[in-house]
C-alpha positions as CSV (number, residue, x, y, z in Angstrom):
1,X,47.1,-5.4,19.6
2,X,46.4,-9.2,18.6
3,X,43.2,-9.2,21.0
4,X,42.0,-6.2,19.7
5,X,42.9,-4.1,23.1
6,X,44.9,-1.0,22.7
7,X,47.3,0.9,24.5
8,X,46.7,4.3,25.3
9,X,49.3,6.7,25.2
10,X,48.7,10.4,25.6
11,X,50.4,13.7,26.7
12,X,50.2,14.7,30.0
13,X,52.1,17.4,31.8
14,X,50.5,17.2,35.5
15,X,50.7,13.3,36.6
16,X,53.7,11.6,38.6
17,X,54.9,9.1,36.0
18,X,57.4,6.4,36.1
19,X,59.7,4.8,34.2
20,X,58.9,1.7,32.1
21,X,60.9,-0.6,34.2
22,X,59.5,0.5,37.4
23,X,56.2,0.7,36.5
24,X,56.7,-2.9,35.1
25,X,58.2,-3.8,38.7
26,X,55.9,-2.1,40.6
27,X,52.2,-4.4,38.5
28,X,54.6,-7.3,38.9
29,X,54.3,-6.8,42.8
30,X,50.4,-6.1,42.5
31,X,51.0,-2.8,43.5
32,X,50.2,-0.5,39.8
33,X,46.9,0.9,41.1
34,X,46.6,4.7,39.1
35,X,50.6,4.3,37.8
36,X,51.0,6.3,34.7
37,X,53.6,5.1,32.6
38,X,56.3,7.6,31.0
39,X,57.1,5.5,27.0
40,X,59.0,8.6,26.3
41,X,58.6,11.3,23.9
42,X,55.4,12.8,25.6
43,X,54.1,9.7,25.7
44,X,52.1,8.3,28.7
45,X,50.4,4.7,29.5
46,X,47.4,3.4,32.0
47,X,45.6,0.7,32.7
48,X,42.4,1.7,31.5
49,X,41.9,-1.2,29.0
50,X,39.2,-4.0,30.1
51,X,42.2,-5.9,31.3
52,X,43.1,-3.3,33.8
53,X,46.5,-3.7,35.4
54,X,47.1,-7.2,34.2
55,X,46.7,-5.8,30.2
56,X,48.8,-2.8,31.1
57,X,51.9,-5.3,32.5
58,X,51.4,-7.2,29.7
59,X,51.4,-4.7,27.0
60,X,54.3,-3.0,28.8
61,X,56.3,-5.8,28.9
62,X,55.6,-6.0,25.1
63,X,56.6,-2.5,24.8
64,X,59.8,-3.3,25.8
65,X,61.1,-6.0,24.0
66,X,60.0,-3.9,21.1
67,X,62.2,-1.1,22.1
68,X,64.9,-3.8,23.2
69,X,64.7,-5.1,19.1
70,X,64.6,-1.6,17.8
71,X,68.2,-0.5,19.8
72,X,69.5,-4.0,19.3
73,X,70.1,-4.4,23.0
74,X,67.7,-7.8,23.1
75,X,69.3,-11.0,24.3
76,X,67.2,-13.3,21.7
77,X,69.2,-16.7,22.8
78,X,66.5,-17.9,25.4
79,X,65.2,-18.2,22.0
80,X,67.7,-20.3,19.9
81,X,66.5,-23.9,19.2
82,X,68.0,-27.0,19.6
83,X,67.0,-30.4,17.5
84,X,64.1,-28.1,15.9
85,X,62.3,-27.9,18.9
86,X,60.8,-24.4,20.3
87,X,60.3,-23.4,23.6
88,X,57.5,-21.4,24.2
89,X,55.6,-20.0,27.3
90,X,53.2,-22.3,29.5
91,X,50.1,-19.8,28.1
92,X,51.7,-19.9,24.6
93,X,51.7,-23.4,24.3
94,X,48.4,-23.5,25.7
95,X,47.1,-21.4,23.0
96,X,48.8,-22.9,20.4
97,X,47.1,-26.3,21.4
98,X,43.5,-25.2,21.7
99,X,44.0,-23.9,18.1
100,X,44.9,-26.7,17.2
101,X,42.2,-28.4,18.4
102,X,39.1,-26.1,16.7
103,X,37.1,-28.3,15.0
């Protein structure tokens, strides 16, 4: 990843795992304590970076619009710009601005 975290995925046979989506539903509640994530093909996720849960969401989320690109099936015209101007996130543009202003 960009912040040098990374997410885990490995192949286990024994844990309950859920869906991307649910998983994803279940941290936006607050309630992704222990959730092992099935990303398909064998392949497993959990919040065991230095983020915890928050990282997992976030990295799940990311997950998904990736997988959303790769089928084709992403609705990209929340990000179509009008005059030139592009709308980012709140934390985006937050970043963006304190790059900007490293001296």
């Amino acid at each position: 990843m960009a912040d040098g975290t990374l997410m885990t995925a490995r192949a286990r046979s024994t844990d309950a795992r859920l869906g991307l989506d649910e998983a994803i539903a279940r941290l936006e509640a607050g309630k992704g304590e222990g959730l092992v994530v099935d990303l398909g093909e064998g392949r497993t996720a959990t919040a065991s970076g230095h983020r915890g849960e928050e990282g997992l969401l976030q990295r799940l989320r990311g997950h998904r619009m990736m997988v959303a690109l790769a089928s084709g099936a992403a609705d990209l015209s929340q990000f179509s710009t009008h005059s030139g101007v592009l709308k980012v996130a709140p934390l985006v543009q937050e970043i963006l601005d304190a790059a900007g202003h490293r001296d």
